[in-house]
C-alpha positions as CSV (number, residue, x, y, z in Angstrom):
1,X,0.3,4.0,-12.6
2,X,-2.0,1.3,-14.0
3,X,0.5,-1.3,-14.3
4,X,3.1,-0.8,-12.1
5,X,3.3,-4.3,-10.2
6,X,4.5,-3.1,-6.5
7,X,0.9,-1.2,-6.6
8,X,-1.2,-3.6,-7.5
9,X,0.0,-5.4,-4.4
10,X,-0.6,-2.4,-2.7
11,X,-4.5,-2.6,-4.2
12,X,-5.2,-6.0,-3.4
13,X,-4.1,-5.1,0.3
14,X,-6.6,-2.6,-0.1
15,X,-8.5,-4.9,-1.4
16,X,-8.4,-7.2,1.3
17,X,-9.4,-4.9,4.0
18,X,-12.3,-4.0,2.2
19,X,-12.9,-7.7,2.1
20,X,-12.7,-7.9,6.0
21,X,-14.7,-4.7,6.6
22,X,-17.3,-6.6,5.2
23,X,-16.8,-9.4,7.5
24,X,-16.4,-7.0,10.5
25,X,-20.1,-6.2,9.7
26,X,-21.8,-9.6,8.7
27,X,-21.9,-10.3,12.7
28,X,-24.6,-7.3,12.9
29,X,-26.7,-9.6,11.0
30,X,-28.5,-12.6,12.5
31,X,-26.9,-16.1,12.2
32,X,-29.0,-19.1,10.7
33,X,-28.3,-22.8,11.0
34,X,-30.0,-26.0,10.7
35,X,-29.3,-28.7,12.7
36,X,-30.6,-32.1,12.5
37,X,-29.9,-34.7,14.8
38,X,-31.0,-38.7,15.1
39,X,-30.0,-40.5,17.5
40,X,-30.0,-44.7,17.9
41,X,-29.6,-45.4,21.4
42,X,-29.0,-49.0,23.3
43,X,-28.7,-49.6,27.1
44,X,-28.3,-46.8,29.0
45,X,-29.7,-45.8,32.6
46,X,-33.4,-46.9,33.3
47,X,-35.7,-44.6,35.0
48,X,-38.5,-46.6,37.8
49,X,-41.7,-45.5,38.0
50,X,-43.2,-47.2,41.2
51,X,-46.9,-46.8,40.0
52,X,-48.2,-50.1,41.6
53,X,-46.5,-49.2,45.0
54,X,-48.6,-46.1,44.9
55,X,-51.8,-47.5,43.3
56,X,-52.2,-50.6,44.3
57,X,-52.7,-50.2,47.9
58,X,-55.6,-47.3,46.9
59,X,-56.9,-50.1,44.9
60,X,-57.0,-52.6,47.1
61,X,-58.8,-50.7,49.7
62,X,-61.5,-49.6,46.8
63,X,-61.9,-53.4,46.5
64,X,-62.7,-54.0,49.6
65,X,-64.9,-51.3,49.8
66,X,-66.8,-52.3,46.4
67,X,-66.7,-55.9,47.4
68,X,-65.8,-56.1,43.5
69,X,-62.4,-56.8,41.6
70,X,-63.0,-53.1,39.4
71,X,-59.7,-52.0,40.3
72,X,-56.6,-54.8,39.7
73,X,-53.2,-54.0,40.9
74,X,-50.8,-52.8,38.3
75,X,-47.2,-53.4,38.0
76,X,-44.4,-50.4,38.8
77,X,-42.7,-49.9,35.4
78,X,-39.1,-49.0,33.9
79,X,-38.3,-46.5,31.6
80,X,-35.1,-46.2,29.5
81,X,-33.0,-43.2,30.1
82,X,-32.4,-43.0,26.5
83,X,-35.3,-43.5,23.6
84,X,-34.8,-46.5,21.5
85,X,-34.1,-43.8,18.1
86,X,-34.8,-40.4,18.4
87,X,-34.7,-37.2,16.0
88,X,-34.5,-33.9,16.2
89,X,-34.3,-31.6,13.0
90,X,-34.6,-27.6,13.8
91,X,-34.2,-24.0,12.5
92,X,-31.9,-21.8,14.3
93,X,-31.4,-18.2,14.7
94,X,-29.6,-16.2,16.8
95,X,-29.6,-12.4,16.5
96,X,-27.0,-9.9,18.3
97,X,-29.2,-7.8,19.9
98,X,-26.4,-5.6,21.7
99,X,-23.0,-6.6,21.5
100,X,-20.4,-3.5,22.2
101,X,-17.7,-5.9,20.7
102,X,-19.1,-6.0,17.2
103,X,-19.6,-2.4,17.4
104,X,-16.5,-1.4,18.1
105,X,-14.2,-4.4,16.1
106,X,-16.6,-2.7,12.8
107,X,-15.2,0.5,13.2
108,X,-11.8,-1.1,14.1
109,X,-11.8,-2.6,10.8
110,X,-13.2,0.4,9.2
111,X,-10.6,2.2,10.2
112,X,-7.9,-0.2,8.8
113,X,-9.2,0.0,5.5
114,X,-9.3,3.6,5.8
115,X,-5.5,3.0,6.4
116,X,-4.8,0.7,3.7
117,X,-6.3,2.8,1.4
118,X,-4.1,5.8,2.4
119,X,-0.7,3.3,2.1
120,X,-1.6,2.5,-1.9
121,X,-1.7,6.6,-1.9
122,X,1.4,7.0,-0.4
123,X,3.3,4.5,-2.6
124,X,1.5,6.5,-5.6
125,X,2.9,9.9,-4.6
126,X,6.5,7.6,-3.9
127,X,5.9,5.7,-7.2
128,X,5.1,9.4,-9.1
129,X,8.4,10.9,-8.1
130,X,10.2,7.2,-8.9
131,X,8.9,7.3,-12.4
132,X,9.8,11.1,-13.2
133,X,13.0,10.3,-12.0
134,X,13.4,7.8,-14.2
135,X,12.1,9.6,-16.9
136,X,14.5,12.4,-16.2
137,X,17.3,10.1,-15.6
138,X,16.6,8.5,-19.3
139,X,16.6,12.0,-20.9
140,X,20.1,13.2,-19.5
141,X,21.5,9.6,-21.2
142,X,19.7,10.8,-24.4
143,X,20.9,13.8,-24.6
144,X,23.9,12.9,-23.6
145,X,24.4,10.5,-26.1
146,X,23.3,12.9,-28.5
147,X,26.1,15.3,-27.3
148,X,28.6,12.7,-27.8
149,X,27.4,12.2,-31.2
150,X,27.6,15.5,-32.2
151,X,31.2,16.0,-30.7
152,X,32.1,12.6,-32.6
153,X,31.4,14.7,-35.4
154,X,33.2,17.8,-34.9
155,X,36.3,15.7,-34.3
156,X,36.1,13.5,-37.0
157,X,36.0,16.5,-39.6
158,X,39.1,18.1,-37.0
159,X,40.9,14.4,-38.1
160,X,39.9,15.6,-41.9
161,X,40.9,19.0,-41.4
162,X,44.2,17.7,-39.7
163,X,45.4,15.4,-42.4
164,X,44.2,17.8,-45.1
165,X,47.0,20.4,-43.0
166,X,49.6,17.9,-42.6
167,X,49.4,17.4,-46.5
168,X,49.5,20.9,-47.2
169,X,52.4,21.2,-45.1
170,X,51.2,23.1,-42.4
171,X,50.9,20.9,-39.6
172,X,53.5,18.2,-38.3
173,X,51.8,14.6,-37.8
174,X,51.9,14.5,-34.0
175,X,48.6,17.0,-34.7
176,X,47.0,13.8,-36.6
177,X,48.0,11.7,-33.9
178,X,46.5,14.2,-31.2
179,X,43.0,14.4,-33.0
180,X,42.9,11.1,-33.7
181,X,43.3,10.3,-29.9
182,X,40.7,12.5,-29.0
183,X,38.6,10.9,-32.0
184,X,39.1,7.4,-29.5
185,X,38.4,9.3,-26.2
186,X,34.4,10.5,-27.8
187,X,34.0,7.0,-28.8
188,X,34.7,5.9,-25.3
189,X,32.4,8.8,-24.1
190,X,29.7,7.6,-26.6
191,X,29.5,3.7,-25.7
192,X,29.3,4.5,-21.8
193,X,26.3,6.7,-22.7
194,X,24.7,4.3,-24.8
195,X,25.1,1.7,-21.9
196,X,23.4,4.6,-19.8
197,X,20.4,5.3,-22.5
198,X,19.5,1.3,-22.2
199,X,20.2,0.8,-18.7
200,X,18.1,4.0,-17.7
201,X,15.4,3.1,-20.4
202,X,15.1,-0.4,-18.7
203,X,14.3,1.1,-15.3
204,X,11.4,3.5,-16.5
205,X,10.0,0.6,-18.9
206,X,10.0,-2.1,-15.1
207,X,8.6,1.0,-13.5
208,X,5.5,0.9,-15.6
209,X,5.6,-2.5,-16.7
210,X,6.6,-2.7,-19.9
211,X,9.1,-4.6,-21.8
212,X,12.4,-3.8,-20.9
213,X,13.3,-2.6,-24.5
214,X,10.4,-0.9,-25.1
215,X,10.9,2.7,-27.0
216,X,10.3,6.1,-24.7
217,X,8.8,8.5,-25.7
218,X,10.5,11.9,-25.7
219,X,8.4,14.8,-24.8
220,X,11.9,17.4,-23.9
221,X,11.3,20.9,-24.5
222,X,14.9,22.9,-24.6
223,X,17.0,22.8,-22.4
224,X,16.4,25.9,-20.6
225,X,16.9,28.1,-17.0
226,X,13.5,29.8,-17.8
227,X,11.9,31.5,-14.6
228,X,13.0,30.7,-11.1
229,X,10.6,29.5,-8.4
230,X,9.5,31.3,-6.0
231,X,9.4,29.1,-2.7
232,X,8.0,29.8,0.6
233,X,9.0,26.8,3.0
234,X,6.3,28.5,5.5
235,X,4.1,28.3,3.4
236,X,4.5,24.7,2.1
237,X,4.9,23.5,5.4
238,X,2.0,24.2,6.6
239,X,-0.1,23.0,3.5
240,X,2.3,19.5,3.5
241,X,1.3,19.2,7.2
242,X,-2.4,18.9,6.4
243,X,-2.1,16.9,3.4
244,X,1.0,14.4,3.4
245,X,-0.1,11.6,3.3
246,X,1.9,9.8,6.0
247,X,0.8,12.4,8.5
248,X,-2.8,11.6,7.3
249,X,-2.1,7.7,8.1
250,X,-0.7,8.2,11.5
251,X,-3.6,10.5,12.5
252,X,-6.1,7.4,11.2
253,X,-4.4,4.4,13.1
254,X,-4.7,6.8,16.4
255,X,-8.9,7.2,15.7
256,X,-7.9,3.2,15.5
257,X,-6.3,3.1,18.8
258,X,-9.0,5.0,20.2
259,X,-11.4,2.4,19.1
260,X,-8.9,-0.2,20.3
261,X,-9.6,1.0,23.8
262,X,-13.1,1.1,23.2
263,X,-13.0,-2.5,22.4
264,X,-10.6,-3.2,24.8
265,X,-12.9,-1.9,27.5
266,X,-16.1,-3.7,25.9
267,X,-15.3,-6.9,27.4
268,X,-16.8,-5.5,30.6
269,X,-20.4,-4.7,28.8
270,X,-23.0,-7.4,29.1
271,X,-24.2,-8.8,25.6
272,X,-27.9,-9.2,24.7
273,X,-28.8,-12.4,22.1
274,X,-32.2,-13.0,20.8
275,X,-32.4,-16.9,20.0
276,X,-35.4,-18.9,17.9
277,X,-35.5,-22.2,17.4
278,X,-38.7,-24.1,15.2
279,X,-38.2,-27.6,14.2
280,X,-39.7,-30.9,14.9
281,X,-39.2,-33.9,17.2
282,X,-39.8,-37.3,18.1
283,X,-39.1,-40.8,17.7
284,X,-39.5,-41.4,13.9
285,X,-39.9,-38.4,11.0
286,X,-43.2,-37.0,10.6
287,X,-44.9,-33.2,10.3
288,X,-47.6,-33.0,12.4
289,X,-48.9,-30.7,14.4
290,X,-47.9,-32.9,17.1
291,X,-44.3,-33.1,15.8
292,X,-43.3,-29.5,15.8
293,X,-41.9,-27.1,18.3
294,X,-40.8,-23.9,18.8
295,X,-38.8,-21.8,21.5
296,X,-37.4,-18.4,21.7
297,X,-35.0,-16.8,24.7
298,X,-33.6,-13.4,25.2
299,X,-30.5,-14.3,26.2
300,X,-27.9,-11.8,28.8
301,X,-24.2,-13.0,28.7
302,X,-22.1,-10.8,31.3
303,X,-18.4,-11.6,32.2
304,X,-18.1,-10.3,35.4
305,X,-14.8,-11.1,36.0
306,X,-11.7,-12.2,33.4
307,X,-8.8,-12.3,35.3
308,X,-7.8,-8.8,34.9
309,X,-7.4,-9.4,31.7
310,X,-9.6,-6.2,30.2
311,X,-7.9,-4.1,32.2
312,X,-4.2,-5.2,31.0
313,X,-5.8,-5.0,27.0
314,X,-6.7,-1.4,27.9
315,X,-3.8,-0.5,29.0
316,X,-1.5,-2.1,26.3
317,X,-4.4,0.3,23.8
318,X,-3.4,2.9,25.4
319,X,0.5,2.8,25.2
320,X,-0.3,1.9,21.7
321,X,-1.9,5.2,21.2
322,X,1.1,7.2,23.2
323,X,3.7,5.8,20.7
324,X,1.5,7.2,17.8
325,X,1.3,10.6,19.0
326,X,5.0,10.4,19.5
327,X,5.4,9.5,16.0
328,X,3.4,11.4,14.6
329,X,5.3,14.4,16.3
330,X,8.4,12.8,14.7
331,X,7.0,12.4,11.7
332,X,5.9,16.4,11.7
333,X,9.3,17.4,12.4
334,X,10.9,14.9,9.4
335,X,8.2,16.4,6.7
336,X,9.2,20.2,8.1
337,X,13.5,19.2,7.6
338,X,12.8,17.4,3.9
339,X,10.6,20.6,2.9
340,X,13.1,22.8,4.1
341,X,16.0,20.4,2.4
342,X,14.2,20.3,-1.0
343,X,13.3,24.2,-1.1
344,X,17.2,24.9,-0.7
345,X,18.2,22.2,-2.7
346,X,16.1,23.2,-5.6
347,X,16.8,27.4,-5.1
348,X,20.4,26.0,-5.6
349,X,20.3,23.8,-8.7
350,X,17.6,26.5,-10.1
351,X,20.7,29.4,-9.7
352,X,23.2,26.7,-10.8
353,X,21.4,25.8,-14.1
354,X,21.0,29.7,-15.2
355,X,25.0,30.0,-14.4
356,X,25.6,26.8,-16.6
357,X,23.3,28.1,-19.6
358,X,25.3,31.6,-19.6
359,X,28.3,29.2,-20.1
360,X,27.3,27.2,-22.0
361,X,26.1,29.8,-24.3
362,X,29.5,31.4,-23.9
363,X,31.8,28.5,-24.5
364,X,29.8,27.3,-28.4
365,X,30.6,31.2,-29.5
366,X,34.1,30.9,-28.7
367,X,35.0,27.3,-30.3
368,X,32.8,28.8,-33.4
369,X,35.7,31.2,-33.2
370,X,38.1,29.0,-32.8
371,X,37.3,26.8,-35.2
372,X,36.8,28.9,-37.6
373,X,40.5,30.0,-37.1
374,X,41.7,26.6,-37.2
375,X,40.3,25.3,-39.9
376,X,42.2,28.3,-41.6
377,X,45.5,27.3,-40.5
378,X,45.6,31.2,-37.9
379,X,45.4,28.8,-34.8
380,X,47.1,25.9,-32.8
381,X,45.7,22.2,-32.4
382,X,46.2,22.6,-29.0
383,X,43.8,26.1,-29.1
384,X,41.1,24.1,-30.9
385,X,40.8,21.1,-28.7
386,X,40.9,23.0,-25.8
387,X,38.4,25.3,-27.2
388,X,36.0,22.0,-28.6
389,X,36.9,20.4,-24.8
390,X,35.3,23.3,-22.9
391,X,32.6,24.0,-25.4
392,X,31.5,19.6,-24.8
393,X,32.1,20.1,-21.1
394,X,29.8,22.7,-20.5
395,X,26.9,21.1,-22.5
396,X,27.4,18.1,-20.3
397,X,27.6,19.7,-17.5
398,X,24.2,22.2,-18.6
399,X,22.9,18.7,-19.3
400,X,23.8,17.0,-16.0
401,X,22.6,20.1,-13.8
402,X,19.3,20.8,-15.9
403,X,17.7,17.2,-15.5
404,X,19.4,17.4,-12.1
405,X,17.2,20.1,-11.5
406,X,14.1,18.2,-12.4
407,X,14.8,15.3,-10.3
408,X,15.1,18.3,-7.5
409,X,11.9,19.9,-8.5
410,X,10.0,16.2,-8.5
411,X,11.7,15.6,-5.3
412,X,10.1,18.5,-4.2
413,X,6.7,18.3,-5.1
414,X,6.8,14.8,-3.3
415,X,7.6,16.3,-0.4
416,X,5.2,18.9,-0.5
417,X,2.5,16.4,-1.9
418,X,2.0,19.4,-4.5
419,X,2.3,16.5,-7.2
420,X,-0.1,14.4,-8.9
421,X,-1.3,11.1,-7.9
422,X,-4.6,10.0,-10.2
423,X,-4.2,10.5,-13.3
């Protein structure tokens, strides 16, 4: 669960989301710049300033009146549109007072993380069952394998045994040559399970990300029936529905879509800013008192009108959250079938794997008897093979059914979610 590579992708999405939650809430906080500016300006507009048309007349006439030259004409002057050099270095910050838009994009956000981190849950319950499987899968190789070596065994003392007859007169040759051949057939039997024990060992070693040849260990108890289950598909049912996992993802991206609306519809709010600015001024660098300045507006942005376009986002939120509800009823109805499914499937293999223990148990007492006969010279090669045939069969098959019925049982605590996920 640690290592598994497929999940730690699934945890840095996580992790990502987290990452953009925070985002999501840095525009609650107030944005601070500095901006300098300086500017080197030639040519350019020029503003006139017809002072001596508006003095000099006034003048003149005081002149006159003084009988004195105290007041001389002045000349109407020009001013350049842009200063010569200019500068202008300030602080700036701007502060969302109320902005329905950040509001509602947090909790958008929020609520994808929220889903996220339910996805890296759901590949854990998917990745639990994957790895028990494998782990089940690798055993029934194992023991398999270990079957075959028992059996190559048996049938290389029957080979003894046969020769030692065929010596002794008692036997013709053709019953070498017939244990011989079924010496050939185990061997066959045993390489195709050692191909299975590595190819099943590789799987579960990828799973959990390991080296592919790295040794498993075993932690089999005996093969055994033991005590049925007792399953109630009501019952499960109604606890799965509250606590799958999927179900718990669908019903978090509709609290999204609701806040998708809500977003959606925010564009029609107004927005209110407060805005500071404190800097300093003027033709050349310098910190006087003279120099500095300072402004601060509460600013109201309202779009009035966007083309319609709100409304056609709300509406697009809104089918959005239709289709969840529809899935999620679909989704309801899928957990209900698997849960009813598993239950039957694992009642089955549970009833199957008590039958094949009876028969198995049945089928080692009578090639014991067999055998025993055989080795004797009281009973036929063809008694003994048949006997040492059904006795391997049915441990196979007891070995087939009863990690068959653990893949089943795993299957169904997945789909109950009544398995483990942090460990």
């Amino acid at each position: 669960m640690e290592s598994n590579l497929a999940l730690l992708q699934k945890q840095d999405d996580f992790a990502m989301s987290l990452r953009a939650l925070k985002s999501a809430a840095g525009y609650f906080f107030p944005d601070i710049s500095l901006n300098a500016r300086y500017t080197v300006a030639r040519g350019g507009r020029v503003i006139e300033f017809p002072v001596g048309d508006m003095l000099n007349p006034v003048y003149n006439t005081l002149n006159l009146l003084t009988q004195s030259e105290q007041f001389p004409n002045v000349e109407n002057q020009e001013f350049p549109f842009y200063r010569p050099q200019e500068q202008e270095t300030k602080l700036s910050l701007v502060q969302p007072v109320f902005n329905a838009q950040i509001i509602y994009n947090y909790q958008v956000e929020k609520g994808k993380m929220i889903s996220e981190k339910i996805g890296v849950d759901i590949y854990k319950r998917e990745l639990v069952n994957e790895i028990k499987k494998a782990y089940y899968n690798y055993q029934k190789a194992v023991q398999l394998k270990k079957l075959m070596d028992e059996t190559l065994v048996l049938l290389t003392e029957n080979v003894r045994v046969s020769k030692s007859l065929f010596n002794n007169g008692m036997v013709t040759s053709d019953v070498i040559f017939r244990s011989e051949a079924e010496l050939q057939k185990i061997k066959a039997s045993l390489a195709e399970a050692e191909k299975m024990v590595s190819v099943s060992k590789a799987y579960l070693n990828f799973l959990i990300n390991r080296p592919l040849e790295t040794e498993i260990e075993s932690a089999l108890n005996e093969i055994s029936s033991g005590e049925l289950p007792v399953l109630s598909s009501d019952e499960q049912i109604h606890s799965a529905l509250n606590t799958r996992e999927e179900l718990l993802q669908i019903n978090n991206y509709q609290s999204v879509g609701d806040k998708y609306i809500k977003l959606a519809r925010s564009s029609n709010y107004p927005n209110v800013y407060f805005a500071v600015n404190y800097g300093i001024q003027g033709e050349k660098y310098s910190f006087t008192s003279d120099d500095d300045f300072m402004l601060a507006s509460l600013v109201l942005q309202w779009n009035l009108f966007q083309g319609l376009k709100n409304n056609a986002n709300v509406q697009q939120a809104k089918i959005a959250s239709h289709q969840l509800e529809l899935k999620r009823q679909e989704v309801e109805r899928q957990i209900e079938m698997q849960i009813i499914d598993a239950s039957y499937d694992l009642m089955a293999a549970s009833e199957s794997l008590a039958a094949s223990e009876k028969q198995s148990e049945a089928a080692e007492k009578a090639y014991k008897v067999v055998e025993h006969r055989y080795s004797n010279g009281q009973a036929a090669l063809i008694e003994f093979i048949d006997a040492r045939t059904a006795m391997t069969t049915s441990k196979q098959s007891l070995i087939i059914i009863y990690f068959d019925y653990k893949i089943k049982q795993a299957g169904y605590e997945r789909v109950t979610a009544t398995s483990a996920i942090y460990y």
